[in-house]
N, CA, C and O atoms as a GROMACS GRO file, in nm:
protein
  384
    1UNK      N    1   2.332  21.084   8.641
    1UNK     CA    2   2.190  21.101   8.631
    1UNK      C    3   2.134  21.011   8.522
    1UNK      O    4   2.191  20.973   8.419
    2UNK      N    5   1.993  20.982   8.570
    2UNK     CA    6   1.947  20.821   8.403
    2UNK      C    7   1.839  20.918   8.395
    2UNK      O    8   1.769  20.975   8.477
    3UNK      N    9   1.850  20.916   8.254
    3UNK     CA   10   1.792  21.027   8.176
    3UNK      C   11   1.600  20.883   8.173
    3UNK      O   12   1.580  20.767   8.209
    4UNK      N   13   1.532  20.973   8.121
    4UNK     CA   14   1.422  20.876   8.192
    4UNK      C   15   1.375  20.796   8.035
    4UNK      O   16   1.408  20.880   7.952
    5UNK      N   17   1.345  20.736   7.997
    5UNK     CA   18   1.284  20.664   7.883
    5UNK      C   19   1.124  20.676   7.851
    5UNK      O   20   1.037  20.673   7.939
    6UNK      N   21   1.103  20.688   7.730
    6UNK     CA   22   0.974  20.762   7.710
    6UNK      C   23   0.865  20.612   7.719
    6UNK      O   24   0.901  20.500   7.683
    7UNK      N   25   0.748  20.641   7.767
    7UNK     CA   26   0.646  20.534   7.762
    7UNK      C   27   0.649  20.439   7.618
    7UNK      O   28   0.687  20.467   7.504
    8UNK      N   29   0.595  20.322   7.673
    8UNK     CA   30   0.592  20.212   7.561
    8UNK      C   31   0.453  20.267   7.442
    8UNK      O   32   0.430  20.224   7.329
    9UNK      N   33   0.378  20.381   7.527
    9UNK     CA   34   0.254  20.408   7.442
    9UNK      C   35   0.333  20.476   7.320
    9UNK      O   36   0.331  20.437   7.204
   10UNK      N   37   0.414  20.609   7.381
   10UNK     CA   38   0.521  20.699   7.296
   10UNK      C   39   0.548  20.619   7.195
   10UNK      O   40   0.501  20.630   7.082
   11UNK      N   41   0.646  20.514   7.242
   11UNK     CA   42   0.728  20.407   7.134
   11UNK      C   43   0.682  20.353   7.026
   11UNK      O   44   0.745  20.353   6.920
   12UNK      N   45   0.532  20.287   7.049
   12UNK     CA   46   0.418  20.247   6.960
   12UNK      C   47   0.334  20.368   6.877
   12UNK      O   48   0.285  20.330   6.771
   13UNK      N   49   0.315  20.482   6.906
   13UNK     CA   50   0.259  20.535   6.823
   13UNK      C   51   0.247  20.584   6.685
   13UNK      O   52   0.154  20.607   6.607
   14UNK      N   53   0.425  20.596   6.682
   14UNK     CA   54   0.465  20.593   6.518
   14UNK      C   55   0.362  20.471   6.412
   14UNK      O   56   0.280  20.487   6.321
   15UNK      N   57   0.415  20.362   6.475
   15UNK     CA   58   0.352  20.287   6.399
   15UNK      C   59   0.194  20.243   6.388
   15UNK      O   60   0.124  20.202   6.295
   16UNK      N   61   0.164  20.276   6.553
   16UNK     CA   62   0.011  20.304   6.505
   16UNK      C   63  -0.051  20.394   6.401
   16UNK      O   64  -0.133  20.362   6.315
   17UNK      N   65  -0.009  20.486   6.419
   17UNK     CA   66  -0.008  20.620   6.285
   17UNK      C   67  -0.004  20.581   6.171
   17UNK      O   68  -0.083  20.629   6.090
   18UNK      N   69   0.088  20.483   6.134
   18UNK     CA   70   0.117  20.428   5.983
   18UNK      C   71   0.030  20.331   5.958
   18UNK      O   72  -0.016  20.326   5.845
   19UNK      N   73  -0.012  20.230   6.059
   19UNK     CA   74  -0.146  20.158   6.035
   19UNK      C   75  -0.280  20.260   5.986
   19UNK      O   76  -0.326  20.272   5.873
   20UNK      N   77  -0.302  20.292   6.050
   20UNK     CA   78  -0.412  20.379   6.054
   20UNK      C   79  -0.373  20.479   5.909
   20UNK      O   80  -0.454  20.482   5.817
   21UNK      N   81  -0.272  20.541   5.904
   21UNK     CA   82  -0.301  20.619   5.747
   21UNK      C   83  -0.300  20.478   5.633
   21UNK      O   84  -0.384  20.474   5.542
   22UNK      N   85  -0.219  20.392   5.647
   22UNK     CA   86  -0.236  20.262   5.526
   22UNK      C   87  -0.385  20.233   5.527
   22UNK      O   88  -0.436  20.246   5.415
   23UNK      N   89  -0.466  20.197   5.621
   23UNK     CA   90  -0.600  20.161   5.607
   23UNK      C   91  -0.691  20.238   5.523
   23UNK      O   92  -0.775  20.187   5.450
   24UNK      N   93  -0.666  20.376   5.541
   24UNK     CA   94  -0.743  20.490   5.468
   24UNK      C   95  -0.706  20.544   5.340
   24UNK      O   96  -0.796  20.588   5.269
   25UNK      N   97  -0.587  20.548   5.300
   25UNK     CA   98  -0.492  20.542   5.174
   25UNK      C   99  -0.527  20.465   5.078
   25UNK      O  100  -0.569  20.504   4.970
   26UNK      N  101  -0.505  20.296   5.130
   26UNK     CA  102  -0.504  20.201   5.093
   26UNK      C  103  -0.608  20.094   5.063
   26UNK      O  104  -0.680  20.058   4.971
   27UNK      N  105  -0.572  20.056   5.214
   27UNK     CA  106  -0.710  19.916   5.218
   27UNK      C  107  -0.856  20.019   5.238
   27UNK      O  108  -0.938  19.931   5.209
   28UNK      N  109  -0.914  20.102   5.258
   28UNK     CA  110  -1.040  20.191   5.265
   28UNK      C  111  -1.107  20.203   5.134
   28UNK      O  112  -1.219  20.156   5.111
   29UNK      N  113  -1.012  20.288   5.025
   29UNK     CA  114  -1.048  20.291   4.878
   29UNK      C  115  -1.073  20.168   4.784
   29UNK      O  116  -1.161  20.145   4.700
   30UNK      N  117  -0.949  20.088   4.834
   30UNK     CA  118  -0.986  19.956   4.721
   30UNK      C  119  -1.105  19.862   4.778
   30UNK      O  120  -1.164  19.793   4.695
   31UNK      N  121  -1.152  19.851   4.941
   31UNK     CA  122  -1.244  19.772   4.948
   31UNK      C  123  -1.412  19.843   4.904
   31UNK      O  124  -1.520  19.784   4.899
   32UNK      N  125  -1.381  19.975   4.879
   32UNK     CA  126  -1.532  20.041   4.836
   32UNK      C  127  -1.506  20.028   4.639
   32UNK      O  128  -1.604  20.051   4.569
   33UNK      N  129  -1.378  19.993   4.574
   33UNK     CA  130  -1.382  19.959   4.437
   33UNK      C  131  -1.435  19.836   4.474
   33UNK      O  132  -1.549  19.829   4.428
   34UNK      N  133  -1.406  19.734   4.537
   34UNK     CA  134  -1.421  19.583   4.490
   34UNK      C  135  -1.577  19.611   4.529
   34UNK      O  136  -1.638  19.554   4.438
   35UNK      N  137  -1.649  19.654   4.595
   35UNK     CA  138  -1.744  19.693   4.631
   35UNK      C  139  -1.872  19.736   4.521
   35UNK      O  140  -1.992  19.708   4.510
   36UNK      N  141  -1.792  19.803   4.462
   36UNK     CA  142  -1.869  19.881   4.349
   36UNK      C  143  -1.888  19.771   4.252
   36UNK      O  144  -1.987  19.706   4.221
   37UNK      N  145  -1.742  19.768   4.205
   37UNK     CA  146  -1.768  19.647   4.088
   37UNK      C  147  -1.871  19.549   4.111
   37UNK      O  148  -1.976  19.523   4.051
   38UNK      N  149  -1.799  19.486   4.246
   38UNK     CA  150  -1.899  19.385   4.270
   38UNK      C  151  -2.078  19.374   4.224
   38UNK      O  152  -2.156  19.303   4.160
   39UNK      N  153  -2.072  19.502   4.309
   39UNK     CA  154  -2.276  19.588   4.224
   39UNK      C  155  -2.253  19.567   4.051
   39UNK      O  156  -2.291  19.456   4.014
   40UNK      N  157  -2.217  19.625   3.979
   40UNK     CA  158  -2.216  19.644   3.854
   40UNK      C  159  -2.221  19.521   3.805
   40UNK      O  160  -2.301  19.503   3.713
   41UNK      N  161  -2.136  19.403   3.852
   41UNK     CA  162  -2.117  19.242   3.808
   41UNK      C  163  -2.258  19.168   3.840
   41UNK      O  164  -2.275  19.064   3.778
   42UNK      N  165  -2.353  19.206   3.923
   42UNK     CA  166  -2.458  19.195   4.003
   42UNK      C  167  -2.579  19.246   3.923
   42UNK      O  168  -2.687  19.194   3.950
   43UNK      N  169  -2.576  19.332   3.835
   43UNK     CA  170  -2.666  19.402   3.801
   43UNK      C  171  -2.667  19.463   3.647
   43UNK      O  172  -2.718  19.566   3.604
   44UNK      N  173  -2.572  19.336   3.568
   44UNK     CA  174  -2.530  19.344   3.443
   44UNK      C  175  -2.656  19.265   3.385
   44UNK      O  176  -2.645  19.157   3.442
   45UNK      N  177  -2.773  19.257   3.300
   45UNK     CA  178  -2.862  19.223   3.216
   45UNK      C  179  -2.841  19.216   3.076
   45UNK      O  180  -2.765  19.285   3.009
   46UNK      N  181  -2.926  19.114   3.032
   46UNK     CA  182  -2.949  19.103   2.842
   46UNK      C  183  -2.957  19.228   2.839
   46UNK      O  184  -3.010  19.298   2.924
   47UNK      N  185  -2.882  19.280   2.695
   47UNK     CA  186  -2.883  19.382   2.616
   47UNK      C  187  -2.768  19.526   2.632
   47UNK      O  188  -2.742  19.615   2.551
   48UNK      N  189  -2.694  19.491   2.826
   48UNK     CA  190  -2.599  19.555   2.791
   48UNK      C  191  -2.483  19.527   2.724
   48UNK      O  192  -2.440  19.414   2.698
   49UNK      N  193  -2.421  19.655   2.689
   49UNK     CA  194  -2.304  19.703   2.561
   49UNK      C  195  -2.192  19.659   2.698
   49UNK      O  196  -2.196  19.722   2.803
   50UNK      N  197  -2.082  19.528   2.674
   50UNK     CA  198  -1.981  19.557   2.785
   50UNK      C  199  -1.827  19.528   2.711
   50UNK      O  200  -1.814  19.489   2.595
   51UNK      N  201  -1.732  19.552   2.789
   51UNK     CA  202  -1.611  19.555   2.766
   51UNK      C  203  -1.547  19.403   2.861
   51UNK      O  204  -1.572  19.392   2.981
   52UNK      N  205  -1.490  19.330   2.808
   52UNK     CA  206  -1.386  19.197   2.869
   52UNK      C  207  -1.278  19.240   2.891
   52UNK      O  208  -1.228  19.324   2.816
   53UNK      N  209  -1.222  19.200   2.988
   53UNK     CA  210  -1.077  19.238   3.070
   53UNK      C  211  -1.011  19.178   2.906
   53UNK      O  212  -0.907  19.240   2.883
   54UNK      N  213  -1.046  19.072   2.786
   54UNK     CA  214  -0.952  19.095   2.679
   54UNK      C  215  -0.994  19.108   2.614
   54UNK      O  216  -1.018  19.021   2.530
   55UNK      N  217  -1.036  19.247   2.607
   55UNK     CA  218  -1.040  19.388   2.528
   55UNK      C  219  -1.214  19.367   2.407
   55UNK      O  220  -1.245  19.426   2.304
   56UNK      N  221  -1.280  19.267   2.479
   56UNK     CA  222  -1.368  19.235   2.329
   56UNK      C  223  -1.484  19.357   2.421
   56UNK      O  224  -1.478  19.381   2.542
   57UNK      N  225  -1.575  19.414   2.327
   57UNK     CA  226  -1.671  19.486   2.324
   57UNK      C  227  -1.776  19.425   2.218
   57UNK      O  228  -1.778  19.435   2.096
   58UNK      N  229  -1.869  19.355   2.313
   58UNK     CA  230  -2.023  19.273   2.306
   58UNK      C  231  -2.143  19.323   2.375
   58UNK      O  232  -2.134  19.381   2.483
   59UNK      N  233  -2.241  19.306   2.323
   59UNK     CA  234  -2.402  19.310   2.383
   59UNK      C  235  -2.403  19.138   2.454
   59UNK      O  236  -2.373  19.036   2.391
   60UNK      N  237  -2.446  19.145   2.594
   60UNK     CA  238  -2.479  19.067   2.614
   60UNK      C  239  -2.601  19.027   2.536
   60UNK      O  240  -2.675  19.110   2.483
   61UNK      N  241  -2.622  18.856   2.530
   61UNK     CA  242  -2.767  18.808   2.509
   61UNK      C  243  -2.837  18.728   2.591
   61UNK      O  244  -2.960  18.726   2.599
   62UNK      N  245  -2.760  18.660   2.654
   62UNK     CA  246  -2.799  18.583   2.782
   62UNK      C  247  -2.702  18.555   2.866
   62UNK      O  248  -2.587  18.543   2.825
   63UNK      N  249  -2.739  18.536   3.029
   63UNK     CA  250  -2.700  18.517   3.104
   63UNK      C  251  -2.752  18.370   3.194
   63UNK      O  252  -2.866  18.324   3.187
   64UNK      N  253  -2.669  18.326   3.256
   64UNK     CA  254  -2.641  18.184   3.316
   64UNK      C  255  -2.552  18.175   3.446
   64UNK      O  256  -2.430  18.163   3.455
   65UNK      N  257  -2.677  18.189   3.574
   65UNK     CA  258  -2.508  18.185   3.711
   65UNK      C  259  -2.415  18.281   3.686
   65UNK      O  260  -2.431  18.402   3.693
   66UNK      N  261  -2.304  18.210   3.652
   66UNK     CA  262  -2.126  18.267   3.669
   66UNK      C  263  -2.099  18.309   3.485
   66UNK      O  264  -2.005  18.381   3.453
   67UNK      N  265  -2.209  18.244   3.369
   67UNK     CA  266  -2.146  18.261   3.254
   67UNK      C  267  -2.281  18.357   3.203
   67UNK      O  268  -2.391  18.384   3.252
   68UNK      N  269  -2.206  18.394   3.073
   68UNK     CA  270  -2.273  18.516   2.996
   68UNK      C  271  -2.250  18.508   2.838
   68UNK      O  272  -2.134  18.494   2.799
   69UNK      N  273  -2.351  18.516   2.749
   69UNK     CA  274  -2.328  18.469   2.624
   69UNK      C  275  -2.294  18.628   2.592
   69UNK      O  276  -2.380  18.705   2.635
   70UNK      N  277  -2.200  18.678   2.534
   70UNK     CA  278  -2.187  18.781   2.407
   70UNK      C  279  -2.222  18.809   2.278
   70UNK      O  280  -2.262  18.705   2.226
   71UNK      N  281  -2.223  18.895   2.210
   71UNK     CA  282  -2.297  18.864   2.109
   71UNK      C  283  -2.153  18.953   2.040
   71UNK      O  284  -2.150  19.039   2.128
   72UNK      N  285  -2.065  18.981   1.971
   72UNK     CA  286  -1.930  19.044   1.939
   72UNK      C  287  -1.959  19.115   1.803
   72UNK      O  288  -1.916  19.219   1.752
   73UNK      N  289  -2.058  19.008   1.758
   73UNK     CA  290  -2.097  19.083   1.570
   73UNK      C  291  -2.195  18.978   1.560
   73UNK      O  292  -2.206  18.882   1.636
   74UNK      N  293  -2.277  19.011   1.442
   74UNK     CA  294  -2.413  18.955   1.412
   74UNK      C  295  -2.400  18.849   1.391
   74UNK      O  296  -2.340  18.817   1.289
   75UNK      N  297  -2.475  18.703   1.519
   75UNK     CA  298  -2.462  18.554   1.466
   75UNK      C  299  -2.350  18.517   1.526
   75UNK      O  300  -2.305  18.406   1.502
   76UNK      N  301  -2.285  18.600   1.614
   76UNK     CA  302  -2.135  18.555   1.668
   76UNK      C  303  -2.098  18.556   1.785
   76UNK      O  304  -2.031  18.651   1.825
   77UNK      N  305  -2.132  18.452   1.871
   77UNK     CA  306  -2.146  18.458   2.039
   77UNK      C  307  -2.014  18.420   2.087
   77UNK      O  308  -1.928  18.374   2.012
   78UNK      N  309  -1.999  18.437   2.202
   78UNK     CA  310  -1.933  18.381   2.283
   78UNK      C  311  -1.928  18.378   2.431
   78UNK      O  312  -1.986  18.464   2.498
   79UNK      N  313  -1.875  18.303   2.472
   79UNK     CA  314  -1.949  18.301   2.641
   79UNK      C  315  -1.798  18.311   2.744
   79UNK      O  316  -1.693  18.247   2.744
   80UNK      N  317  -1.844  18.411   2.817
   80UNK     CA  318  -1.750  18.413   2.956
   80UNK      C  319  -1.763  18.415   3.051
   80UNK      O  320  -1.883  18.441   3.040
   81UNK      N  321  -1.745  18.411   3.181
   81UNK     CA  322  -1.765  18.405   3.250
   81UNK      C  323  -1.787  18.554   3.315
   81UNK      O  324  -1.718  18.644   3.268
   82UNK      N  325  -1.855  18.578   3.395
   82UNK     CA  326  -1.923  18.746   3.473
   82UNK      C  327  -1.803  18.790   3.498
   82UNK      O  328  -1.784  18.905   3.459
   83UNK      N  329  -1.687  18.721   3.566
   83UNK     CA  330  -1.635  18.821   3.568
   83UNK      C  331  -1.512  18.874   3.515
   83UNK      O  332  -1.429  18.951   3.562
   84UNK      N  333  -1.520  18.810   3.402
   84UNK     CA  334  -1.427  18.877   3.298
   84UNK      C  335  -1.533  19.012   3.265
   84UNK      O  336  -1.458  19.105   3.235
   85UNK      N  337  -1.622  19.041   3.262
   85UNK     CA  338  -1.634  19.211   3.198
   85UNK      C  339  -1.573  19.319   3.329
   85UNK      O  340  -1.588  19.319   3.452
   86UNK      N  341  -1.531  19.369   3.272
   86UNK     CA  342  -1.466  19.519   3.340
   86UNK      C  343  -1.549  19.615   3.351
   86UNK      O  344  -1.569  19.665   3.462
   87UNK      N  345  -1.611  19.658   3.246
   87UNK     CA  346  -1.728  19.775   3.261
   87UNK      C  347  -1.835  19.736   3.170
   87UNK      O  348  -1.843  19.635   3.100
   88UNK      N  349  -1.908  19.823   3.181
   88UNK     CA  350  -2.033  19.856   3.105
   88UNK      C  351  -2.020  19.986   3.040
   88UNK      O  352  -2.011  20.094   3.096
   89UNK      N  353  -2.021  19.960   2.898
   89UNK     CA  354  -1.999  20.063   2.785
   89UNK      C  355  -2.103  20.141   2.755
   89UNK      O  356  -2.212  20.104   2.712
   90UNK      N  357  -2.063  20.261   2.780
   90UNK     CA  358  -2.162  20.373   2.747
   90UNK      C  359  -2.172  20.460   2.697
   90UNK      O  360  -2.107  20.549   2.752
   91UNK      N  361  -2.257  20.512   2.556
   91UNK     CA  362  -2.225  20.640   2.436
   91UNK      C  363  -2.194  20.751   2.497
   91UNK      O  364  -2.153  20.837   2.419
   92UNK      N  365  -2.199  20.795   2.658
   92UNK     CA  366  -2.156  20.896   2.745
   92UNK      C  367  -2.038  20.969   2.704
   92UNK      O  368  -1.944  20.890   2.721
   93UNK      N  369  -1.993  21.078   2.658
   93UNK     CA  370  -1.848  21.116   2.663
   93UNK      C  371  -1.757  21.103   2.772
   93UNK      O  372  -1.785  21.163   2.875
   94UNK      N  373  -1.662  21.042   2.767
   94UNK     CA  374  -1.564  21.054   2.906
   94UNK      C  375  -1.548  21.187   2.982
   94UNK      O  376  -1.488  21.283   2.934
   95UNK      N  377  -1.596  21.185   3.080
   95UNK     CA  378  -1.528  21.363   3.172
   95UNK      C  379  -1.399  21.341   3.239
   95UNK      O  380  -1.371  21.268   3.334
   96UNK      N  381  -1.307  21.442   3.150
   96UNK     CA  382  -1.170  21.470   3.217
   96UNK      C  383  -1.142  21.554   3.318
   96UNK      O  384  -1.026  21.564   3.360
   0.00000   0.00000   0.00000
């Protein structure tokens, strides 16, 4: 007797399954971060308090396109590019 073999849909579905949870796990969450940031990099102005991916904490003073003057301490600029800041610093307490 030949035992019968299960459909090619059967065979494929495992791995459809694993597509489909990686997308939502994975690629779903990080494209609504790059998302976000993206806004925040977009909508950074003179006078905010921000943080540089190396580690400096400045008031912006002006902005230019792709670059951004800092201001680090009084009389003491420096310029980077948008998207070296990471966040926007805020006297807010952190919620744990």
């Amino acid at each position: 007797m030949k035992a019968s073999q299960p459909s090619i849909w059967m065979q494929l579905f495992p791995f459809i399954l694993m597509i489909v949870i990686f997308y939502f796990l994975l690629i779903k969450p990080q494209q609504k971060q790059a998302k976000l940031r993206q806004k925040m990099l977009n909508e950074l102005k003179v006078g905010d308090k921000v943080l540089t991916a190396g580690g400096i904490i400045g008031t912006i003073s002006s902005i230019k396109d792709n670059e951004m003057e800092i201001e680090i301490a009084k009389n003491v600029k420096i310029t980077v590019v948008r998207s070296a800041v990471t966040t926007v610093v805020t006297d807010e307490p952190v919620k744990q």
